[in-house]
C-alpha positions, -999 to +999 in steps of 0.1 A: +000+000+000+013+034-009+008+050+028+034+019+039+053+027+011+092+046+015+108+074-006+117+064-037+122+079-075+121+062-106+129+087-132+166+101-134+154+137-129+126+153-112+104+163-125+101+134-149+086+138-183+054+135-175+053+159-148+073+182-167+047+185-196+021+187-170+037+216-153+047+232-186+010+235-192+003+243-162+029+275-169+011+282-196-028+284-180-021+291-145-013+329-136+028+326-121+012+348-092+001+312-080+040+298-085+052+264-072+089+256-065+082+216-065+087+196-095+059+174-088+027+164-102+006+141-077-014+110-094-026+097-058-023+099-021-023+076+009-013+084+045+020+107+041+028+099+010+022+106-026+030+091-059+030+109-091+022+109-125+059+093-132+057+070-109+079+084-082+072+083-046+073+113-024+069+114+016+054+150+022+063+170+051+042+198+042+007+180+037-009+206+019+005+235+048-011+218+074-041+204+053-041+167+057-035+157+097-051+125+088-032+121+056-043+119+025-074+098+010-083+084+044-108+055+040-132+066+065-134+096+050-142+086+017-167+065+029-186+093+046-179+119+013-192+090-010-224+086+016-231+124+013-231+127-021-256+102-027-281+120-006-271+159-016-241+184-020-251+208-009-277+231+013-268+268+021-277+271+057-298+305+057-322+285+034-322+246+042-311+233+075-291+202+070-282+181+101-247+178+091-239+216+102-260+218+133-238+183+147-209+194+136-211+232+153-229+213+185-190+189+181-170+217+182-192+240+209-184+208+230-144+209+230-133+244+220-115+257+245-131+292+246-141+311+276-179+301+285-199+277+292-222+280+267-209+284+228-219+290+193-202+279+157-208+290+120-191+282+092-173+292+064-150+283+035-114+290+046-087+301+073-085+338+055-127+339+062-124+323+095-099+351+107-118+382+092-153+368+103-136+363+137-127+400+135-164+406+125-179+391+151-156+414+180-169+444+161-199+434+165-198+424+204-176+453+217-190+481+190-152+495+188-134+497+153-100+484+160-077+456+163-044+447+169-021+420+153+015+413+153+048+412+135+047+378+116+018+372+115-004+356+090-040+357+083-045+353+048-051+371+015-086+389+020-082+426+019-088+424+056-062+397+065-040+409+039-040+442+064-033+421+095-009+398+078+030+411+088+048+404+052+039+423+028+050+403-006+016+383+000+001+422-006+024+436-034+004+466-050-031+458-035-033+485-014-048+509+003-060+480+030-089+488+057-077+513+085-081+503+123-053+476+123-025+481+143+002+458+150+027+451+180+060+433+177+053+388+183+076+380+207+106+356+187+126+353+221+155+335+196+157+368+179+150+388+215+174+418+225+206+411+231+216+406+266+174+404+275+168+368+296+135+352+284+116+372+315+131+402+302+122+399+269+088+390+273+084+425+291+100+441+262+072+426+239+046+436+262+056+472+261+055+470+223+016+464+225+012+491+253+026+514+231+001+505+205-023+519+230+000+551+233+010+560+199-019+542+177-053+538+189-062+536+228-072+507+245-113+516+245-115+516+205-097+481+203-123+456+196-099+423+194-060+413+201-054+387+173-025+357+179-013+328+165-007+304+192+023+298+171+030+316+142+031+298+109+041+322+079+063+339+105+088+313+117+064+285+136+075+305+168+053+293+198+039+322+219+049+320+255+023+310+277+037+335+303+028+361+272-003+354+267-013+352+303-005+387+305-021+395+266-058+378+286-052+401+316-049+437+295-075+424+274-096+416+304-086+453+324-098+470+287-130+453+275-109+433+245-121+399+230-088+378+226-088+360+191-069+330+187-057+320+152-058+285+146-062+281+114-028+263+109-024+251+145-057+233+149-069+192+153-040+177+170-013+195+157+006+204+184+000+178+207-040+188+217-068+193+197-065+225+196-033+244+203-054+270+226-061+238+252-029+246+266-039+285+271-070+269+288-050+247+308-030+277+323-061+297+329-061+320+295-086+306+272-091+331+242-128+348+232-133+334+200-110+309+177-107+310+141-099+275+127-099+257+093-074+238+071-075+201+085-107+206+098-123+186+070-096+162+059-091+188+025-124+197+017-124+235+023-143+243+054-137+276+082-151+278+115-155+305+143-168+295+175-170+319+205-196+320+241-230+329+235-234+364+243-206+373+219-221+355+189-258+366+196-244+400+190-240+401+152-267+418+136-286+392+111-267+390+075-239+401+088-218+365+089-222+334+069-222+326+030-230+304+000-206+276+005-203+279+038-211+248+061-213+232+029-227+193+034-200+175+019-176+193+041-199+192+076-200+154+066-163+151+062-153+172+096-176+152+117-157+123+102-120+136+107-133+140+140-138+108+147-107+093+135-085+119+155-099+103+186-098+069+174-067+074+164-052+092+190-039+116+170-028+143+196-007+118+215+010+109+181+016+142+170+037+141+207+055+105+197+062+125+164+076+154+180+096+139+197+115+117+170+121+144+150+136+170+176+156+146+189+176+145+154+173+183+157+189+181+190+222+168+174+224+187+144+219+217+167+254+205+184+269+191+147+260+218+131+268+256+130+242+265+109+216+256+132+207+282+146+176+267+169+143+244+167+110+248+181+078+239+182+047+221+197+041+187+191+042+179+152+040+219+143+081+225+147+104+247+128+144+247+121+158+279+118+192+278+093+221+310+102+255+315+084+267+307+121+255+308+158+269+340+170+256+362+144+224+345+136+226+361+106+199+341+085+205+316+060+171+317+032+200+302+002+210+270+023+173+263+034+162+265-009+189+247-019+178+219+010+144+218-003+154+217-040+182+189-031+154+169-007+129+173-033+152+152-061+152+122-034+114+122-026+111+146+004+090+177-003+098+201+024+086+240+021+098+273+041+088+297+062+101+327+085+105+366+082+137+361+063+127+327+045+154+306+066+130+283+085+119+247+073+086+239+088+076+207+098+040+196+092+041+160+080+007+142+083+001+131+115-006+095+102+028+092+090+054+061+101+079+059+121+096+043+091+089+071+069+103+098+097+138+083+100+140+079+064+126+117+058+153+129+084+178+109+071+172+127+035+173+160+051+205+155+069+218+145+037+212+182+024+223+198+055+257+182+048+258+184+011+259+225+012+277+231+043 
């Protein structure tokens, strides 16, 4: 079977010629805006891994940027898809109820870890609609204008979230962007002040959003602080719980809804369903989450879920859409749901984890250009330097490492303010098999340009 299946390529470049007249079409068609730097054309996917149209075999490490937790073309899933669509596609919500929607928000009203007892979900298509909804629905509740965000962040490519995303090449020339977002410095304690401790740093950051309040808007026209648990786009830098414990305390002393954005960070990820059940577990659950991506096993599907009283507040038409809550995808959820538990897929993405930074733990001591490694559970990051003192960042080694990996089966992508991180987001499903061999193909690359 081809999720049991190992690395492995057939043709004596890649892409092979198949592929390559695929994606020279493809060149042809497809606006370059969209771009791809992997010279692959998938025919089929199982588990972690994915064969294509030449017959070579790929173990994927990026799983469609945190799309497929459950891997690709899980049987249960199809199952349930193939049910659905004998019965109907598709009923917009505002029109035709459909079961499928109401169990699937009355699921995930029972383990999001927002503040509240009682808690409502609606859905939508993506993680870019999930964030600005969220946004929508704190405007709504606390009748102010403004929010905050933070350096590298990401929330997608809406004119909203292109406005409250940090980089700025994912909004070349598609400005002006909606006023009333201001942003405060994330806190990347690798690249804290010099000579700061960890404590000290995470003071520093602090002041940064205080001075938001100062210099940008004060703290009774902010309607929301939005976070990443741990930033994707930006570096896959964990916030510090000891942060955000003070972020839920100013928002609580000014009247501000906490947003957490887990679009990428979401269903077992990092080691819990959701990565906010640890902010919940040190006594700072967020407002309102924003989720999506492997939600639905790769059938597009957003969700915001947030206590009562804050959802009863948006005026009627104001949230919700065509496609949103569509049945295929409310079918599919309730389904990747399932198998998480069955599965024990949050206590895997631990196991997983840990096997891979344990290899980053010794390249961190073999090698200089290592310049750190974090994480939470199977959501980690590897930051590449020109050496350890500078930290001066490395974005040429980490392409050449994902071109090189790419030509023995191993698609890896990048991520980071200054493009030097490889981010780790490997199906959850994956083997241990498949891991060492996957880290064993990296290494290779490490040494090859070093």
């Amino acid at each position: 079977m081809l999720r049991e299946e190992l690395p492995r390529i057939i043709t004596k470049t890649v892409p092979g010629p198949k592929a390559k007249a695929i994606l020279n079409r493809r060149h042809k068609a497809v606006p370059d805006a969209i771009g791809t730097i992997y010279p692959t054309v998938i025919k089929r996917g199982e588990g972690a891994m994915f064969e294509d149209v030449d017959g070579n075999y790929f173990l994927d490490w990026v799983g469609g940027v945190g799309v497929l937790n459950i891997g690709y073309c899980h049987p249960q899933i199809v199952s349930v898809v193939q049910e659905q669509a004998g019965k109907y596609f598709h009923a917009m919500a505002n029109i035709v109820t459909h079961e499928g929607y109401v169990a699937l928000a009355e699921k995930i009203n029972s383990i999001a870890p927002v503040r509240g007892e009682k808690k409502r979900t609606f859905f939508i298509n993506s993680g870019a609609e999930a964030a600005e909804n969220a946004v929508k629905v704190a405007k709504a509740f606390t009748k102010r204008p403004n929010i905050i965000v933070f350096s590298g962040a990401f929330h997608g490519r809406t004119l909203m979230t292109m406005a409250m995303t940090a980089k700025k090449k994912y909004a070349v020339g598609m400005g002006p962007f909606p006023d009333g977002v201001y942003r405060a410095k994330f806190p990347y304690l690798y690249r804290r002040p010099d000579g700061y401790t960890e404590k000290q740093a995470i003071s520093y950051y602090l002041d940064s959003l205080k001075e938001v309040f100062m210099y940008s808007s004060p703290a009774e026209y902010i309607a929301a602080i939005v976070v990443e648990p741990l930033q994707g786009e930006g570096g896959f830098i964990p916030a510090p719980i000891e942060w955000i414990k003070a972020l839920r305390t100013i928002c609580d002393e000014n009247g501000i809804l906490l947003i957490a954005d887990e679009v990428q960070t979401g269903w077992c990820r990092t080691g819990r369903m959701l990565a906010t059940d640890y902010w919940k577990e040190a006594g700072c659950p967020p407002d309102i989450i924003a989720t999506a991506k492997s939600l639905a096993g790769g059938i597009p599907l957003g969700a915001v879920v947030a206590r009562e009283e804050i959802m009863q507040a948006v005026p009627s038409g104001v949230i919700g859409g065509t496609f949103g809550g569509n049945a295929l995808a409310c079918a599919a959820a309730l389904e990747v749901l399932k198998i998480m538990e069955q599965e024990h897929l949050e206590e895997r993405a631990v196991k997983i984890g840990k096997l891979v930074t344990n290899r980053y733990q010794k390249w961190m001591k073999n090698f200089s250009v290592v310049g750190e490694y974090r994480g939470l559970g199977a959501m980690l990051g590897i930051e590449f330097v020109h050496d350890k003192e500078s930290k001066k960042p490395y974005p040429e080694l980490v392409e050449n490492i994902i071109q090189e990996t790419a030509q023995h089966g191993l698609i890896m992508e990048n991520c980071g303010v200054y493009n030097n991180v490889i981010r780790f987001l490997c199906p959850l499903v994956v083997t241990d098999e498949q891991l060492c061999v996957g880290l064993d193909i990296f290494e290779m690359a490490i040494k090859k340009y070093i």
